[in-house]
N, C-alpha and C positions, 0 to 999 in steps of 0.2 A: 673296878673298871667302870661299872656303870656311872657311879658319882664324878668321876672324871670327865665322861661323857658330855653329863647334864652341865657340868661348872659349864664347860668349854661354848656349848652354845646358849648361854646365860648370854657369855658376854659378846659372843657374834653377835647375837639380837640386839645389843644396845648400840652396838657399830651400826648395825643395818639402820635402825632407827636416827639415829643423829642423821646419814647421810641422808634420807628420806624425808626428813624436815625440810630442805630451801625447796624439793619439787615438790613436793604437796600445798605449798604455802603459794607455790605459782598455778597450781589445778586451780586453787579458788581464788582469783582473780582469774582467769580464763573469761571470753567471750562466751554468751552463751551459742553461737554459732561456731565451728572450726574446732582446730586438735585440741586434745588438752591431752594429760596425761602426768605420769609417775615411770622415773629411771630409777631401780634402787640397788646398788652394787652390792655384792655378796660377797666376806672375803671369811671361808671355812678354815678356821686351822682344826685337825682331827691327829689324833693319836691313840693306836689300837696296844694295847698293852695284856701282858699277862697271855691266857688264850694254851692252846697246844703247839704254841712256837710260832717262828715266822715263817715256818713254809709247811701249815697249815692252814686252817680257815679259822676265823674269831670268831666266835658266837652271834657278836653283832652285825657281824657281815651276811650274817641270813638275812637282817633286811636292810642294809645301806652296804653297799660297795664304796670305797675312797678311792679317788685314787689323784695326788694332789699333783701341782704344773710339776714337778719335775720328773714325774712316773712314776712313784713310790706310793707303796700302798699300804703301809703301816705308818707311816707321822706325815706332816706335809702341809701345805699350804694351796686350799685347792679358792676360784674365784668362779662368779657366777652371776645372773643380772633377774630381778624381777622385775618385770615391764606389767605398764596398764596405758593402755595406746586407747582413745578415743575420741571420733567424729562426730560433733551433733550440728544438727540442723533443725532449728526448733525446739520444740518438746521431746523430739525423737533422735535416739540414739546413731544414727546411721550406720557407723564403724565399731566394732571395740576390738581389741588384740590385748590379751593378758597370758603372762608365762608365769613360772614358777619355777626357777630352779634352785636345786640342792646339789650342785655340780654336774661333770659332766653326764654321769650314770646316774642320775634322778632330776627329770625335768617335766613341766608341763607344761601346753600352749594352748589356748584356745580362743578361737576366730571367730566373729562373727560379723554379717552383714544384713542388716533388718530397716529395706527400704517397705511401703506405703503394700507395694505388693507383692516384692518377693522376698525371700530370705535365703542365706546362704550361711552355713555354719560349719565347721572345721572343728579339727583337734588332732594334737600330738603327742606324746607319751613316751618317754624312756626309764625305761628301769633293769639294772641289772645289781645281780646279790650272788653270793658267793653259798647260796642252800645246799648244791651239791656237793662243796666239800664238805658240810657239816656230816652230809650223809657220810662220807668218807671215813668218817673220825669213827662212826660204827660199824666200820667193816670186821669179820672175823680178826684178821693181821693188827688191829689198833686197840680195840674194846679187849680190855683184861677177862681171861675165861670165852671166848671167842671160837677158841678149839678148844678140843677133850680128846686131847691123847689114849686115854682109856677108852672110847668108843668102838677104835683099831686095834684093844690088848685084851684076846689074841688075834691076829687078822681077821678082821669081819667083811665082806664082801658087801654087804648091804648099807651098813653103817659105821662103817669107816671113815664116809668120807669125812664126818665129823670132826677127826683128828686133826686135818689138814687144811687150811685155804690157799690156793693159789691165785695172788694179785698179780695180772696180765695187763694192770693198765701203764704203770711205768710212769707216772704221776701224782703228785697229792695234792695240788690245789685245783681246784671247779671252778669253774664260772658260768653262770647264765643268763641270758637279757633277752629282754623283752619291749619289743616296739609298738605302741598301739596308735591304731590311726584312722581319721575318718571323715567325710566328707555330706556333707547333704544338701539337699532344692526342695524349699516348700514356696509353692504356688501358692497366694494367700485369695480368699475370696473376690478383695478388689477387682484380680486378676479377672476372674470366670465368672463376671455376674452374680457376685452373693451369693451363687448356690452349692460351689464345691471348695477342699479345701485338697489338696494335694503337695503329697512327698514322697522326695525318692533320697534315696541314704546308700552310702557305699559304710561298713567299717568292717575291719579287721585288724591284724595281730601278725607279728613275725617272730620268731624266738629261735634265739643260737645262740652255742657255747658246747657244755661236754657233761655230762653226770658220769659217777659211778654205780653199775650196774652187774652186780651178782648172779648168779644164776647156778642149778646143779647139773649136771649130765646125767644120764639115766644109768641104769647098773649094767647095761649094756653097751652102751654108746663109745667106751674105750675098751682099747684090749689089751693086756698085758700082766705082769705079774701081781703088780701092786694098784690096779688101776682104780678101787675105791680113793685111794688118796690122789687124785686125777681131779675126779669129779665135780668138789665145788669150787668156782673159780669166781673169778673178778676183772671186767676191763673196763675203757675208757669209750665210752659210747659217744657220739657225738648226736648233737642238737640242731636241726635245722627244719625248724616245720614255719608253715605259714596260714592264717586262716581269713576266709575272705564272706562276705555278707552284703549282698546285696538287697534292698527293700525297697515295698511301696507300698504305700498306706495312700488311702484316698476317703474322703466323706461328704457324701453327695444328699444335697436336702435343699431341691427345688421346689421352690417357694411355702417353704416351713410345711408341706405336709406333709411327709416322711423324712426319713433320715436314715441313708444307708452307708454303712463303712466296711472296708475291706482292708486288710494287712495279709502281702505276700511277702517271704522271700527265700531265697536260693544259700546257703552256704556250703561253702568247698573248704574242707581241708585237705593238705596238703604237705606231704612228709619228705623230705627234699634229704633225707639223712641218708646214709650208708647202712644199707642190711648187714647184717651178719649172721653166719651159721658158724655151727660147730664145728667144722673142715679149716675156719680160719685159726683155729689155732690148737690145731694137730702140729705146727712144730714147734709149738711151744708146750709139749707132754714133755716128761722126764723119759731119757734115754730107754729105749723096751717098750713104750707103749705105742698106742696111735689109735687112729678112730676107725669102729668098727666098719667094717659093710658098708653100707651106701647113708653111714646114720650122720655124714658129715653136713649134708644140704638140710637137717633141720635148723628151721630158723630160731634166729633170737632174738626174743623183745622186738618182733618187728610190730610193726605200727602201719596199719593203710590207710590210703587216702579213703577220704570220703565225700558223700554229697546230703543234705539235708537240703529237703523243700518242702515250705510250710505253707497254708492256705486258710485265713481266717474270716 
């Protein structure tokens, strides 16, 4: 499978390249004032083979997702463009805009704008991979020897649960992506008299999709006859967090006889998911059990928000 792989974008690279030859051939002849720039079309053909079938995850999908124009995500034809956008005005670059992508789940963009005194810079980022269902492939129910029946022979109350896994999630492919993105202002000297330099920066990250997530109950937490074999379970957790960064950096050295610098900033994260306790899936015990007492509102794999603020 790997050798496949490699053949396959061998020869997208030599496609890419011929089409990339008449624009670069017009970058240089470009004025040296105004646009110039590189369009370079992308056309991926990908084919996932072999693997633990098609409705699992393929190994190489831990770090590339496909998924090609028709919506299929095992063979396919997927397309894509990498740009280089640039304004100059003199010696100095004014504008640049360059992307990168590897279709529509791997891409990258980044902006910039660098006049005399101020500057403006940007970025974009997509990425999504299929890691969670690899996790999948190692749950007790898939990995051979997973359970041991003999841990419950003869009913053990303690370590039982061994015997058993209970998959609660009702699915077998994952997915997850991640968005990163950011924006900044640096005040350049010209700006403030030669003596300071200042910036301020927004970036963060957004990430959604689903993992599987295992977990065991306590030797308490169900009641019933056979309720070791209850205990370790498996559902379909969802993903949706977001994380934010705000900054400013400044450095101040009027008239060359000191020089003082300072970097602050504030970040938030933020868990935007669905809690869950062990009450959510009290009716999904086998017939005769259920959750003890009041042990339904433990939580699980919760995750809180937070705040970090730094001062340097």
């Amino acid at each position: 499978m790997r050798t496949k792989s490699t053949a396959t974008e061998l020869v997208l690279a030599c496609l890419v390249c011929l089409l990339a030859a008449p624009a670069l051939a017009a970058e240089e002849a470009a004025a040296e004032d105004g646009w110039s720039g590189v369009v370079t079309p992308r056309f991926i053909l990908f084919d996932f083979s072999g693997g633990a079938g098609d409705e699992r995850a393929h190994f190489l999908e831990r770090y590339q997702l496909r998924y090609g124009l028709a919506g299929d995500d095992r063979s396919g034809l997927d397309f894509d463009l990498d740009l280089d956008l640039t304004y100059s005005k003199g010696p100095r670059d004014l504008f640049t805009l360059e992307r990168r992508g590897e279709g529509k789940y791997n891409n990258h963009t980044d902006g910039r704008f660098n006049a005399e005194k101020v500057a403006v810079t940007g970025y974009y980022s997509r990425y999504r991979s299929a890691t969670g269902g690899i996790g999948f492939l190692y749950n007790p129910n898939q990995a051979p020897g997973g359970t041991d029946p003999t841990y419950n022979t003869p009913p053990q109350t303690n370590s039982g649960y061994v015997s058993r896994f209970n998959d609660d999630s009702g699915r077998t492919v994952y997915e997850s992506g991640r968005e990163t993105f950011g924006l900044g202002l640096r005040l350049k000297p010209a700006l403030v008299g030669e003596i300071a330099t200042v910036e301020l920066r927004h970036d963060g990250y957004q990430r959604d999709g689903n993992r599987f997530s295992p977990w065991i109950a306590g030797g308490s937490d169900f009641s019933g006859p056979a309720r070791q074999l209850e205990r370790w379970r498996g559902f379909d957790q969802p993903v949706d967090e977001t994380l934010g960064q705000l900054s400013l950096a400044f450095t101040l050295s009027p008239g060359g006889l000191f020089e003082l610098a300072y970097v602050g900033a504030s970040e938030d994260f933020d868990n935007q998911a669905r809690s869950f306790t062990i009450g959510d899936f009290a009716a999904l015990l086998s017939p005769g059990h259920a959750v003890a007492g009041t042990n339904g509102t433990k939580p699980l794999h919760f995750v809180p928000d937070a705040t970090l603020t730094t001062h340097s």
